[in-house]
N, C-alpha and C positions, 0 to 999 in steps of 0.2 A: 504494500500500500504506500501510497504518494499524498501529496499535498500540493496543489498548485495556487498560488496568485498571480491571477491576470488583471491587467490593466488593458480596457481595448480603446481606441481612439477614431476617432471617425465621425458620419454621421450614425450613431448609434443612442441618441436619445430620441425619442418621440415619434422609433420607425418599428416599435415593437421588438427590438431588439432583446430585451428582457423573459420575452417568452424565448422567441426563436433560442436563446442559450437554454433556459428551462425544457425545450421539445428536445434539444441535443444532450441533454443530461440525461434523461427519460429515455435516449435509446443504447445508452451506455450503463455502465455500473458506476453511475457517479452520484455520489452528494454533497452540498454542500447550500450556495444562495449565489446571486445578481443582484447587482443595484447600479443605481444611478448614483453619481460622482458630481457634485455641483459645480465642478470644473467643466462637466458636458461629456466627460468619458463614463465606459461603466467597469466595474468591479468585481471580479469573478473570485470566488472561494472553492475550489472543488478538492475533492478526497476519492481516489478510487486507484485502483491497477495503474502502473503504468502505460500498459496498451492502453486501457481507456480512456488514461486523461490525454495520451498521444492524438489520441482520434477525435476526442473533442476540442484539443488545442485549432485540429483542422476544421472542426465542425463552426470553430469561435471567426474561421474569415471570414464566414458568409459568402464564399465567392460565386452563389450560384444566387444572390438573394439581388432582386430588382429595386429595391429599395435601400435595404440596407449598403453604408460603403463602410465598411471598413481600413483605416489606414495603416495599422500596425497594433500590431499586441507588444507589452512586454510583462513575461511570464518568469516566474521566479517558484524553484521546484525548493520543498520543503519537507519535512518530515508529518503523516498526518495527526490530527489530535483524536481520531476517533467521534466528536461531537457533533457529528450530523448524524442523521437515521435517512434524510430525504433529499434533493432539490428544492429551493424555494425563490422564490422571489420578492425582495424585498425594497421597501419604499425609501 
């Protein structure tokens, strides 16, 4: 098990972005939450496999999404805490 904090930058407020990371946690073994950054970036906490969190770092470009643009992540691997049970999304 892993621990990842992502930072995504972009147009990634007010484009649903917050689900779309939520739909791609849900199809992996991840948990953790999403938020919005009052900077305009959002904030990713996840805990899972490292496959998993590999696949969802890719799932985090959005590069198939018409709406969403993502400009870069920077993602920073940690050890996890155990303290999620689920996904969520938070305000």
């Amino acid at each position: 098990m892993k621990r990842i904090l992502v930072n995504v930058f972009g147009r990634v407020q007010g484009v649903g972005y917050r689900y779309y990371a939520a739909e791609g946690a849900g199809q992996g073994d991840v948990t953790g939450f999403v938020r919005n950054v009052p900077d305009g970036s959002v904030q990713v906490i996840a805990e899972g496999s490292e496959d998993s969190l590999m696949r969802f770092i890719r799932y985090l470009h959005a590069d198939r999404d018409t709406v969403i643009c993502v400009h870069h992540l920077e993602v920073e691997w940690g050890e996890p805490t155990g303290e999620f049970s689920s996904f969520n999304i938070r305000r």
